[in-house]
PDB file of N, CA, C and O in Angstrom:
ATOM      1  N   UNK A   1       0.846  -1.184   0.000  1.00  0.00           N
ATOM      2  CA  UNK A   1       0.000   0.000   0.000  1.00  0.00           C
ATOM      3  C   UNK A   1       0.888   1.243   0.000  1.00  0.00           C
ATOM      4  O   UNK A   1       1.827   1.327   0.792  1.00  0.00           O
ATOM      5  N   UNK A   2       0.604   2.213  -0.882  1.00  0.00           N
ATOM      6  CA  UNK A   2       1.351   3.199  -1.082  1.00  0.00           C
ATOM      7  C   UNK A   2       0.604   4.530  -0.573  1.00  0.00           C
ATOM      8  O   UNK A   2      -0.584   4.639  -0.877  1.00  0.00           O
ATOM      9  N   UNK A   3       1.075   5.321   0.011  1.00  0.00           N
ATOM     10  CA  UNK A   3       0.297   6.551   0.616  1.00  0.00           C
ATOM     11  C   UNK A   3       0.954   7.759   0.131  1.00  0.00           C
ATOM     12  O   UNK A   3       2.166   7.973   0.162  1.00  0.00           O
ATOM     13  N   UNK A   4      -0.081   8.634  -0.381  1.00  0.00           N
ATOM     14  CA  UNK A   4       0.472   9.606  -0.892  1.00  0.00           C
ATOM     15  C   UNK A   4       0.020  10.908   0.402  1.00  0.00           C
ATOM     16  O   UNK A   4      -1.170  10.986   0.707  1.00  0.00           O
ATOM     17  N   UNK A   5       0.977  11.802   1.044  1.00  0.00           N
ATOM     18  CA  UNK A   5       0.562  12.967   1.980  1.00  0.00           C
ATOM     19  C   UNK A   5       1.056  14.170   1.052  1.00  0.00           C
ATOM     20  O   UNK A   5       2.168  14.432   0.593  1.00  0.00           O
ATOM     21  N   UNK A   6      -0.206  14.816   0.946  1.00  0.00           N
ATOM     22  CA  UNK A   6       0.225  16.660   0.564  1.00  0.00           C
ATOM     23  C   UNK A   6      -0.261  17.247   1.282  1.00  0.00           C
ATOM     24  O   UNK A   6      -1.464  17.330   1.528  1.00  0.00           O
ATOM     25  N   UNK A   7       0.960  17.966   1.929  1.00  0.00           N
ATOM     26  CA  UNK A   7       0.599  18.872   2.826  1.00  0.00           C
ATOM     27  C   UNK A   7      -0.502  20.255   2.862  1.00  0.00           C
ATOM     28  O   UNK A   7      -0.208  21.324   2.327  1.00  0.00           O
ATOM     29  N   UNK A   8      -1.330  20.100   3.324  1.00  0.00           N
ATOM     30  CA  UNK A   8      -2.388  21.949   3.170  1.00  0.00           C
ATOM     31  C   UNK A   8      -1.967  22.985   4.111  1.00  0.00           C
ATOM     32  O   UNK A   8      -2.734  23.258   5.034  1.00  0.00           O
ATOM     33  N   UNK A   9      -0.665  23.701   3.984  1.00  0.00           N
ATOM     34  CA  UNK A   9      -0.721  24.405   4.499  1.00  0.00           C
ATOM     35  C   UNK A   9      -1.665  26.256   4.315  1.00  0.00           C
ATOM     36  O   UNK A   9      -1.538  26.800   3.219  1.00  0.00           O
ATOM     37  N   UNK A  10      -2.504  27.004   5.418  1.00  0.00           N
ATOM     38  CA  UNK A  10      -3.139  27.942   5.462  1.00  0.00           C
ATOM     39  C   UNK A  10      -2.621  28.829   5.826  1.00  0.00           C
ATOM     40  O   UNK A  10      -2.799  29.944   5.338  1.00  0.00           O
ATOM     41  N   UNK A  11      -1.626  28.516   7.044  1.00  0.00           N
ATOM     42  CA  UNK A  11      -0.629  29.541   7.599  1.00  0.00           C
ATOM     43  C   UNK A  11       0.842  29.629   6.753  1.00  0.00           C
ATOM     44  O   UNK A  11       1.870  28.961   6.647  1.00  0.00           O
ATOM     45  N   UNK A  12       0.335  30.743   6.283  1.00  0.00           N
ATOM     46  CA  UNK A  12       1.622  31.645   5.585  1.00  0.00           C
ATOM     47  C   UNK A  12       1.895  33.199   5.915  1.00  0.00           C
ATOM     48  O   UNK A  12       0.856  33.833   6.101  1.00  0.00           O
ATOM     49  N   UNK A  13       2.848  33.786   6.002  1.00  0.00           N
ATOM     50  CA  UNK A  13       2.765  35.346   6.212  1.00  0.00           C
ATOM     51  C   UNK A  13       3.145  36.334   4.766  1.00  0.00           C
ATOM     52  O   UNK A  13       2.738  37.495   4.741  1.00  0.00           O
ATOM     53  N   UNK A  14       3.879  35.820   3.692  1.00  0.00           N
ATOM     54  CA  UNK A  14       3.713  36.632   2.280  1.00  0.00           C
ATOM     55  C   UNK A  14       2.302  35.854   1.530  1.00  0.00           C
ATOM     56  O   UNK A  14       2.042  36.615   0.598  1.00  0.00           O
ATOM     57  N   UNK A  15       1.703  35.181   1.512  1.00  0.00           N
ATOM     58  CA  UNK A  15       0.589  35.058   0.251  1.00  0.00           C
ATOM     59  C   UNK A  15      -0.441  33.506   1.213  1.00  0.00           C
ATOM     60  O   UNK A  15      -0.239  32.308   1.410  1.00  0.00           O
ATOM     61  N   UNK A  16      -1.372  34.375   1.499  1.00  0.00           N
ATOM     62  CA  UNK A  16      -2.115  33.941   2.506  1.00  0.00           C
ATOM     63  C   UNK A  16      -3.269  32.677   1.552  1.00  0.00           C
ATOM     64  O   UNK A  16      -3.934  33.059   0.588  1.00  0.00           O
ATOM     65  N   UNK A  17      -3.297  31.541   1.942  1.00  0.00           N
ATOM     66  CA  UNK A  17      -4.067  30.880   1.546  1.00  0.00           C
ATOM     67  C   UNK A  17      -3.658  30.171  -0.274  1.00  0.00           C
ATOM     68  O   UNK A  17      -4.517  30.033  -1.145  1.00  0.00           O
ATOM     69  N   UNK A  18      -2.260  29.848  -0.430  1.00  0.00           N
ATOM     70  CA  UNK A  18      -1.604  30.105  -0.731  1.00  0.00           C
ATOM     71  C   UNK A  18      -2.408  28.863  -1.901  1.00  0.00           C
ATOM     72  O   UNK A  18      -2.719  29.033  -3.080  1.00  0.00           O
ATOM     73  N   UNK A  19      -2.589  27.479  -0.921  1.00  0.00           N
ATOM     74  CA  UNK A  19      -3.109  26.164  -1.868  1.00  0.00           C
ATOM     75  C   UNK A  19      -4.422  26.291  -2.260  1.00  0.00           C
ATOM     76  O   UNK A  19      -4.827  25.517  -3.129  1.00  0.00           O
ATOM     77  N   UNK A  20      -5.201  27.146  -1.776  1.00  0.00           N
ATOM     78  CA  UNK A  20      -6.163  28.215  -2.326  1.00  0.00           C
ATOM     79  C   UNK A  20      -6.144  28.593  -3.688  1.00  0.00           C
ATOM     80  O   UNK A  20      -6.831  27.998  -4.518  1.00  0.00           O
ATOM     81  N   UNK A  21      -5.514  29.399  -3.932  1.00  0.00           N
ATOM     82  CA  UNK A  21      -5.216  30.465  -4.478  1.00  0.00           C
ATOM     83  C   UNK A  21      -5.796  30.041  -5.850  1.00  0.00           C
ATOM     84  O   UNK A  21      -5.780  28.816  -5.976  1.00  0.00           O
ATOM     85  N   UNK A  22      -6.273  30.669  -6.852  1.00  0.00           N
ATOM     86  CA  UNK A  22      -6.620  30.536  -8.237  1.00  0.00           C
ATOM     87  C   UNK A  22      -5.145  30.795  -9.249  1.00  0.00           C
ATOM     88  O   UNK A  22      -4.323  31.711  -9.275  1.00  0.00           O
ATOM     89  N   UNK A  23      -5.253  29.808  -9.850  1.00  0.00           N
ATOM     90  CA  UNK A  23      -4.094  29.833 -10.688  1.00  0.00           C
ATOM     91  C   UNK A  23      -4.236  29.224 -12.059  1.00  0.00           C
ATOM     92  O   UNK A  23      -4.464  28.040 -12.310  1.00  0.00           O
ATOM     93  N   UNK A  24      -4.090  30.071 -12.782  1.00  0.00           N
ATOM     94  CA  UNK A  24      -4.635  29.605 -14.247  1.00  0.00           C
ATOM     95  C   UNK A  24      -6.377  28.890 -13.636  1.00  0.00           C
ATOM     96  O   UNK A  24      -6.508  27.675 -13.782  1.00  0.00           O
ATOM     97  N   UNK A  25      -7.046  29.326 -13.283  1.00  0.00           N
ATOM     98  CA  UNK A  25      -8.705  28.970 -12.936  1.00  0.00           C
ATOM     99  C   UNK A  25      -8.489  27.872 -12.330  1.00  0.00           C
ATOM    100  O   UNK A  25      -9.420  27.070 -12.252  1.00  0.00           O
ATOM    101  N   UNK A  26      -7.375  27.599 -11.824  1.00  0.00           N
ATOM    102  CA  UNK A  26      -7.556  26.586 -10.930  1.00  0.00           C
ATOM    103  C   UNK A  26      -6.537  26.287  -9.578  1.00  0.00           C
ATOM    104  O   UNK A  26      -5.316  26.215  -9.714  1.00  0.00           O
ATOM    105  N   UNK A  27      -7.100  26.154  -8.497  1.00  0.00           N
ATOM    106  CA  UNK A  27      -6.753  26.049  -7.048  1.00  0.00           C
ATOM    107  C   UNK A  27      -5.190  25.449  -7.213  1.00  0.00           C
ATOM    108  O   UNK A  27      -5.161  24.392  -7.844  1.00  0.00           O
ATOM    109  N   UNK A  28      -4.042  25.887  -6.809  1.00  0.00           N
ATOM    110  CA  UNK A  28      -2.839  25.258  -6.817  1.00  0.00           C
ATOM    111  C   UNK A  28      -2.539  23.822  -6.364  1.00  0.00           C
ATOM    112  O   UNK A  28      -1.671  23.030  -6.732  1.00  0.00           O
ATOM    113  N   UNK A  29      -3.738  23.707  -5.254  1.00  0.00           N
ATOM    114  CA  UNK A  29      -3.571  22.220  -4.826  1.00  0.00           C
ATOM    115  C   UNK A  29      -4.301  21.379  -5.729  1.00  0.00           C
ATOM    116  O   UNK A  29      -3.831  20.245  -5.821  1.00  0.00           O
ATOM    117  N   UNK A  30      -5.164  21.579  -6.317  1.00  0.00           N
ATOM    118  CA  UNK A  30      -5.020  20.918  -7.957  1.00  0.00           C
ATOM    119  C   UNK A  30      -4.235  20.407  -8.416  1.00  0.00           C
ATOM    120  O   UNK A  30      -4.459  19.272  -8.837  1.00  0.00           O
ATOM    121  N   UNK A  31      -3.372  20.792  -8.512  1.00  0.00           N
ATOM    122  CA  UNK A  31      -2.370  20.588  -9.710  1.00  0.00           C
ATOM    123  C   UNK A  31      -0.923  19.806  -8.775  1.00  0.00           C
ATOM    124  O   UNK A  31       0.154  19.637  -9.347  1.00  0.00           O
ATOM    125  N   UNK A  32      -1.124  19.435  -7.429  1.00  0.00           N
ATOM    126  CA  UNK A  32      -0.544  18.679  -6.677  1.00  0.00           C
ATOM    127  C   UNK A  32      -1.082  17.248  -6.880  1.00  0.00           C
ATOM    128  O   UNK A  32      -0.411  16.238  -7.090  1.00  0.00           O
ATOM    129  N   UNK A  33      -2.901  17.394  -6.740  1.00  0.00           N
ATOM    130  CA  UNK A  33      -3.551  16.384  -6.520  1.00  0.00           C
ATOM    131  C   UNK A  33      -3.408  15.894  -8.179  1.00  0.00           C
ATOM    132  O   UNK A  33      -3.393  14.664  -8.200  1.00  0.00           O
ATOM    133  N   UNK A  34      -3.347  16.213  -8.945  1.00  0.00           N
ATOM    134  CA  UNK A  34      -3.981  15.915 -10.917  1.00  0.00           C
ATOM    135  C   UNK A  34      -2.119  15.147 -10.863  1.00  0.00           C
ATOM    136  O   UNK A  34      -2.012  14.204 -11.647  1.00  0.00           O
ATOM    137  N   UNK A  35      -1.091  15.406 -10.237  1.00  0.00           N
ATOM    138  CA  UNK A  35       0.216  14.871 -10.164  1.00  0.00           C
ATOM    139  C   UNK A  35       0.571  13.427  -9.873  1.00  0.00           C
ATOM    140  O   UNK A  35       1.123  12.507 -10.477  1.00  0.00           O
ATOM    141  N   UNK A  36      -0.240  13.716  -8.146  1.00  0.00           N
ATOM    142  CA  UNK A  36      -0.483  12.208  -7.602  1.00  0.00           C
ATOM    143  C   UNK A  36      -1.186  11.327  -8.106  1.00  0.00           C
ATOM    144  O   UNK A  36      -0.966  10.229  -7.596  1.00  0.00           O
ATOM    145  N   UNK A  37      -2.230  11.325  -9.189  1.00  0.00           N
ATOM    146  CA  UNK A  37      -2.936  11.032  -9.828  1.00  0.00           C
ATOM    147  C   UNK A  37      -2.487  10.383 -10.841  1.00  0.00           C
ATOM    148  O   UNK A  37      -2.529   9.157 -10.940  1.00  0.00           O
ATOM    149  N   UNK A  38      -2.111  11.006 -11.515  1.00  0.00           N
ATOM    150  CA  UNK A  38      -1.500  10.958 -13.381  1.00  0.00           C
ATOM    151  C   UNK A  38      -0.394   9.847 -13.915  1.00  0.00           C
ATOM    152  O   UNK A  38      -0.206   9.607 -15.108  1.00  0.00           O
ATOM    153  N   UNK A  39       0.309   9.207 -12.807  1.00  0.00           N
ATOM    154  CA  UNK A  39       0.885   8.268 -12.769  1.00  0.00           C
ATOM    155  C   UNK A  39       0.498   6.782 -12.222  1.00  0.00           C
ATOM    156  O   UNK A  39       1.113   5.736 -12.426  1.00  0.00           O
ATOM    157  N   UNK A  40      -0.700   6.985 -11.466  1.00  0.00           N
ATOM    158  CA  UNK A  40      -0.768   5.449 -10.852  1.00  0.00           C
ATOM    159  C   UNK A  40       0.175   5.230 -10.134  1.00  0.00           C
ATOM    160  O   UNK A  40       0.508   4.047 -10.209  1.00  0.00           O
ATOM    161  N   UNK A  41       0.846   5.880  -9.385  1.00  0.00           N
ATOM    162  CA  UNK A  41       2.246   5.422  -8.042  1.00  0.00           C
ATOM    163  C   UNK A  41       1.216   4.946  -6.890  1.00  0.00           C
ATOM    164  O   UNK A  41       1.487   3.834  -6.436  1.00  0.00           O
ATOM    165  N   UNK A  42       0.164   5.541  -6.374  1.00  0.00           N
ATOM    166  CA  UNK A  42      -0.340   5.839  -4.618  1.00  0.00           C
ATOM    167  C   UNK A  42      -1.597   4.828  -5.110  1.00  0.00           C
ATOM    168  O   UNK A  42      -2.317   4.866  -6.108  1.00  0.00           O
ATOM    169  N   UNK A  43      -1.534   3.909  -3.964  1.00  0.00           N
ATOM    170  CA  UNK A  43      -3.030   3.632  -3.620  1.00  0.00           C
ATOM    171  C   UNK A  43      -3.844   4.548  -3.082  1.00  0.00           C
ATOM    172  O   UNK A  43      -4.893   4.814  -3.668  1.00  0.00           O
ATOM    173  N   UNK A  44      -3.538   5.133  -1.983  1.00  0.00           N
ATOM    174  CA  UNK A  44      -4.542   6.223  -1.354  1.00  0.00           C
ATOM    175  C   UNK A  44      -3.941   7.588  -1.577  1.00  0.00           C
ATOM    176  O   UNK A  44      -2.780   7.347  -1.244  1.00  0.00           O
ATOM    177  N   UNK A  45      -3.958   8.939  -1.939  1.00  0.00           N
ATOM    178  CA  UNK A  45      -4.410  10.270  -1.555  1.00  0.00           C
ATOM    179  C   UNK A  45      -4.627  10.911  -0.446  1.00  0.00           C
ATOM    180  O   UNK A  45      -5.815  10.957  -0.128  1.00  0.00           O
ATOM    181  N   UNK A  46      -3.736  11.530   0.400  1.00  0.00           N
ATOM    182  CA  UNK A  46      -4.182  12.282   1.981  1.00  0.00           C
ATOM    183  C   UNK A  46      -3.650  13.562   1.670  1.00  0.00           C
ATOM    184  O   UNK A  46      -2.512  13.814   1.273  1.00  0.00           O
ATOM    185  N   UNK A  47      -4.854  14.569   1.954  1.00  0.00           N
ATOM    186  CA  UNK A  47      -4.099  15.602   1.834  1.00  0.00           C
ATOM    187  C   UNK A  47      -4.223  16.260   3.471  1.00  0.00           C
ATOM    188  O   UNK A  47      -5.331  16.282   4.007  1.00  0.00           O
ATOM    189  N   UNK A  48      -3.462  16.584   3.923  1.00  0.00           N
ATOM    190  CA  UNK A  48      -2.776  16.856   5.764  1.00  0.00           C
ATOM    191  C   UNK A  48      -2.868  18.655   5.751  1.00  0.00           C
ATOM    192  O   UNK A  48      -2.298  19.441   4.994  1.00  0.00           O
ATOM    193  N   UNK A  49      -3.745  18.904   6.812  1.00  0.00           N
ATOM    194  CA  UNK A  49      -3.911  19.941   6.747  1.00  0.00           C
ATOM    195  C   UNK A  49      -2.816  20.772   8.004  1.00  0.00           C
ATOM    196  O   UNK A  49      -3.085  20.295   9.107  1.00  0.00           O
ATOM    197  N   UNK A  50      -2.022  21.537   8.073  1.00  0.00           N
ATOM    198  CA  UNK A  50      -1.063  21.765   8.481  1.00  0.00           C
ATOM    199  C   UNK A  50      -1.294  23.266   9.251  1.00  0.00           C
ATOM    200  O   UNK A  50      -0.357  23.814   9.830  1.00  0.00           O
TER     201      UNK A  50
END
C-alpha cells in the first residue's frame, strides 16, 4: 500500500491561503492532486492539513 501525503498548508505570512489560491482557474492544490494522480504510483491520496 502506497500513501500519498500533501501537505495543506493555510498559515503563511507573504501570500495567505496560498493552496487556495486561483491559478490559471484553478486552485494550486489541484495541480498537486492531478500529479499524484497521473501516474498510478499511490493507492490512497491524503491531503494533511497543516
Amino acid at each position: 500500500m502506497r500513501l500519498a501525503l500533501i501537505p495543506l498548508r493555510f498559515v503563511n505570512n507573504i501570500l495567505k491561503n496560498k493552496n487556495l489560491f486561483d491559478f490559471y482557474e484553478k486552485p494550486t492544490i489541484c495541480y498537486a492532486l492531478n500529479a499524484a494522480k497521473k501516474y498510478f504510483l499511490f493507492d490512497n491520496i491524503c491531503i494533511t492539513i497543516v
